[in-house]
C-alpha positions in Angstrom: -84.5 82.5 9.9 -85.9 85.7 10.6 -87.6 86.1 14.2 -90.3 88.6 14.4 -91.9 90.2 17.4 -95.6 89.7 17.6 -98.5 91.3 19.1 -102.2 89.8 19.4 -105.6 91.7 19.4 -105.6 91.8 22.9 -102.0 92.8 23.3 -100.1 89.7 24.6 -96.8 89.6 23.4 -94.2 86.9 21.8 -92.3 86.3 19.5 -92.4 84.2 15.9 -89.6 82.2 14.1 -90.2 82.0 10.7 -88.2 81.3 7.5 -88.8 84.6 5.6 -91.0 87.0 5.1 -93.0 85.1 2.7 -93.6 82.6 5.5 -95.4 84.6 7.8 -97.6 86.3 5.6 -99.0 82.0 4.5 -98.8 81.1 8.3 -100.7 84.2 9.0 -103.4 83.9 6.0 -104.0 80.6 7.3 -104.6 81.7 10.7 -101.6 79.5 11.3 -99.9 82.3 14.1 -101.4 82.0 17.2 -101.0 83.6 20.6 -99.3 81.6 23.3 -101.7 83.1 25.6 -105.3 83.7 24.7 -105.3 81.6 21.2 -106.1 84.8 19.2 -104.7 84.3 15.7 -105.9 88.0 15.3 -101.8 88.6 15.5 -99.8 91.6 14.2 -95.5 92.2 13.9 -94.5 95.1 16.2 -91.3 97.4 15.6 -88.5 96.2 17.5 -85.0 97.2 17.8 -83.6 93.9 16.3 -86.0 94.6 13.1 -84.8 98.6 13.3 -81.1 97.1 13.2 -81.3 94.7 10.5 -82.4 97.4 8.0 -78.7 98.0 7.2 -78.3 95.6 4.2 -74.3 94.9 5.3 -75.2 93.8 8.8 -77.9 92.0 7.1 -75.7 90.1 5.1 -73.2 89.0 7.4 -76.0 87.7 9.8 -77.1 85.4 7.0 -73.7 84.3 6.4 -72.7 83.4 9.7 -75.9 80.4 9.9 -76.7 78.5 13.2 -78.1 75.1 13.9 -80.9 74.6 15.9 -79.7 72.9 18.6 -76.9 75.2 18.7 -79.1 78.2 19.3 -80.8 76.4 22.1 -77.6 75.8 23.9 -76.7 80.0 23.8 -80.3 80.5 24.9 -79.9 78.0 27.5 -76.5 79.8 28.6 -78.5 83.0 28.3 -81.1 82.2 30.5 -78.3 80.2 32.9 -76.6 83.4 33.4 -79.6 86.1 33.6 -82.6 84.0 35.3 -83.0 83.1 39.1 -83.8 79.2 39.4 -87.1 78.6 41.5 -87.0 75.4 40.5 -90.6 73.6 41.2 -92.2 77.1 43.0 -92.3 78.6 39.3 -96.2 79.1 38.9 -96.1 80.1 42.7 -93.7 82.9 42.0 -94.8 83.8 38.8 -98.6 84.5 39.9 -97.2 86.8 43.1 -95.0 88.6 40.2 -97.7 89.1 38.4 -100.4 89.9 41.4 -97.4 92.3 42.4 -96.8 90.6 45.8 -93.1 90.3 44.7 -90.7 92.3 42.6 -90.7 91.7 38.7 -87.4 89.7 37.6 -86.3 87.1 35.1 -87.1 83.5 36.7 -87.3 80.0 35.6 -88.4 77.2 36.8 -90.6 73.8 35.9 -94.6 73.2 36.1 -96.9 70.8 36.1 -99.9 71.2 33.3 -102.2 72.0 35.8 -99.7 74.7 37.3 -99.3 76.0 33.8 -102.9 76.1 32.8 -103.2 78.3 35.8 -100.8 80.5 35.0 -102.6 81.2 31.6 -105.9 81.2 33.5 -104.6 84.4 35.8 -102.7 85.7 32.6 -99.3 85.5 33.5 -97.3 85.5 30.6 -94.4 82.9 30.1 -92.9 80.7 27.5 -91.7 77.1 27.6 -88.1 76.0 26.0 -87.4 72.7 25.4 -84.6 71.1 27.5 -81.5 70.0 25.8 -81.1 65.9 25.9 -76.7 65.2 25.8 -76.0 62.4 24.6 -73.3 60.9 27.2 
């Protein structure tokens, strides 16, 4: 899995998952890559250090030796984001938009929406991303 950072025409950013490099360049020829924000499928990879990194074939090949499942990479994002975001809980589009509208200072939050709330958020521009919740089986 190789995860690519992405830039759109009118310079949202976000990030791609995609299986190889061969991937992305079908998904993109079939207008298949798609901005979170605006829709624009106008969307370009942008340097980052990750990319600059994995250029050194040895660390390259240990990465793809050492695999991950899926679920098991959203439990270490989910830890990730447990450790390094402030809860808001349901105020999440009302703190976003003041973020963004620079009423409050710029930090990592999470939080939950309603559609509405997040259709609102894309309206104004405010930039966020949705992760699926992890179901445990008991």
């Amino acid at each position: 899995m190789i995860i690519y950072d992405l830039k759109c025409e009118k310079g949202h950013t976000f990030e791609g998952w995609f299986q190889d490099q061969q991937a992305w360049n079908l998904q993109k020829s079939q207008k298949l890559v798609s901005c979170p924000v605006c829709n624009s499928s106008n969307v370009e990879i942008v340097p980052s250090s990750i990319t600059i990194m994995g250029k050194d074939s040895r660390a390259a090949s240990k990465l793809q030796e050492k695999e991950i499942s899926p679920i098991k990479a959203l439990q270490v994002l989910h830890q990730y984001i447990d450790k390094n975001f402030e809860d808001v809980g349901d105020k999440f589009a009302e703190v976003a938009l003041k973020m963004h509208c620079g009423e409050e200072e710029k930090r990592n939050i999470k939080g939950t929406t309603t559609p509405q709330e997040e259709n609102s958020l894309k309206e104004e521009g405010v930039q966020f991303i949705k992760i699926p919740m992890l179901k445990m089986d008991s």
